[in-house]
N, C-alpha and C positions, 0 to 999 in steps of 0.2 A: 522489582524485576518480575512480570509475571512469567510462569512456566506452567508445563503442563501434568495431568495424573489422567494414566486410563483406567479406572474399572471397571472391575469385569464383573457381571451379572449383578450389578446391582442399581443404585438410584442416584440420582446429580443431591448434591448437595445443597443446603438452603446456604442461602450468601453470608458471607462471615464466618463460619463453620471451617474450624479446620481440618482439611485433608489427613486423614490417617496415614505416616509410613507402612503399610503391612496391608496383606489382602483383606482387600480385593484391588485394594489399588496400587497401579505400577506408577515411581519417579521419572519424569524428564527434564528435571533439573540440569541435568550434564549436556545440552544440546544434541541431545539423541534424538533423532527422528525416525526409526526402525527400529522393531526389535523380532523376535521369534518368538513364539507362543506355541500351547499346544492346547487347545480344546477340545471336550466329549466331543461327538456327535451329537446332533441333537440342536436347540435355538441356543441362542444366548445375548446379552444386551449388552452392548460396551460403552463404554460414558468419556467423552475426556473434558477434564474439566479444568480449567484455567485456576491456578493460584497465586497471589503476590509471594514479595520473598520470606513473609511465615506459614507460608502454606494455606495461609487462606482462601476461600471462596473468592471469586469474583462477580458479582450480579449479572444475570443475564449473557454468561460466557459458560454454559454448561449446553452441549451439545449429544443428544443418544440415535445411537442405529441400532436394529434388530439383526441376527447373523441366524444363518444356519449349517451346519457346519456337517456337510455332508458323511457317510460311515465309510 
């Protein structure tokens, strides 16, 4: 079953690597598609990354956008 993890400010994962529980990364395991956040001001890079059901990596399923996150 893959699912997803978004982290925040940092890098995609190499494939096979498992997804850490704990920041920088948030679970979407529970079919959540929304959540609330609160970030500085300033840029920052969020990543979501596709996992099977150990939490692994999935090749070429890691997608980043850049933000800025106005004061």
């Amino acid at each position: 079953m893959t699912h997803y993890h978004l982290g925040v400010d940092t890098d995609c994962l190499p494939a096979g690597q498992a997804i850490p529980k704990a920041d920088p990364w948030i679970h979407f395991g529970d079919g959540k598609t929304e959540i609330e956040m609160q970030l500085k001001p300033g840029p920052h890079k969020l990543v979501l990354q596709s996992g099977d059901d150990m939490h692994r990596t999935i090749e070429g399923l890691c997608e980043t956008i850049n933000v800025t996150v106005a004061e």
